[in-house]
N, C-alpha and C positions, 0 to 999 in steps of 0.2 A: 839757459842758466838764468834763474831769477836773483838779484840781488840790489840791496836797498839804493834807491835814488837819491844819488848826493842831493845838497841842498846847494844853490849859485850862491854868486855874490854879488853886487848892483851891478859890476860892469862883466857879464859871464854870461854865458848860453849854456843849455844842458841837450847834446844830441841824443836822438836814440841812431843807435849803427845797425841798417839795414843790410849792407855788405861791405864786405874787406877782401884783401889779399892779402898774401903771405908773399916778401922777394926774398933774395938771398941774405941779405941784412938779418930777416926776421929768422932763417936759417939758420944763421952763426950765435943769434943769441938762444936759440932754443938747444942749439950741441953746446951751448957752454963757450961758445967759442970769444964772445963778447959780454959781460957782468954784465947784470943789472941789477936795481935797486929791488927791495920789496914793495910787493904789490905792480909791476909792471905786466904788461901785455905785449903781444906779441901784433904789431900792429904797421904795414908801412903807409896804409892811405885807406880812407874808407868813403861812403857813402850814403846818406841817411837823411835824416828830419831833425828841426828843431824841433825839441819838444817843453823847453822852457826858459827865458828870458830872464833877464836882472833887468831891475827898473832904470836904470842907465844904457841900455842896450839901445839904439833905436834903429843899426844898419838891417838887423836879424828881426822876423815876426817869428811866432808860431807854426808852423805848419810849413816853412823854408825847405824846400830841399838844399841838402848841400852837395858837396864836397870835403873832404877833410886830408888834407896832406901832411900828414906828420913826418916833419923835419929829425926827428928820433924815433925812433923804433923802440917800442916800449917803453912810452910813457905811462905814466902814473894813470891808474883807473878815477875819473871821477870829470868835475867840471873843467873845462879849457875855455879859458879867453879868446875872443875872433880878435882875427889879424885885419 
């Protein structure tokens, strides 16, 4: 699925998600069984690359592989702040 690359913000990283999983959590909101806002995903942890930085960043480079453990399932599509 192609669609447009948010833009960060000084203190934000922008990952690309090489892979994910689906748990039971991700389950319950896709039967309806738990709301969600618009524009959510269906998402419990993923794995991927940095693929762009805010000029405040300096833990994160380029080319990072990560981790990404979201604490909600189905967050918002776009830039997330490193913890």
């Amino acid at each position: 699925m192609d669609v447009e690359q948010p833009g960060i913000k000084a203190d934000e990283i922008l990952i690309k998600v090489v892979a994910s999983s689906l748990n039971y959590h991700d389950l319950m909101v896709a039967l309806g069984q738990i709301p969600t806002e618009d524009k959510r995903v269906l998402l419990g942890d993923a794995s991927g690359e940095v693929v762009d930085t805010g000029p405040d960043v300096s833990r994160w480079q380029v080319g990072d592989k990560i981790i990404a453990l979201v604490s909600r399932a189905g967050s918002k599509v776009g830039p997330k702040k490193p913890s």
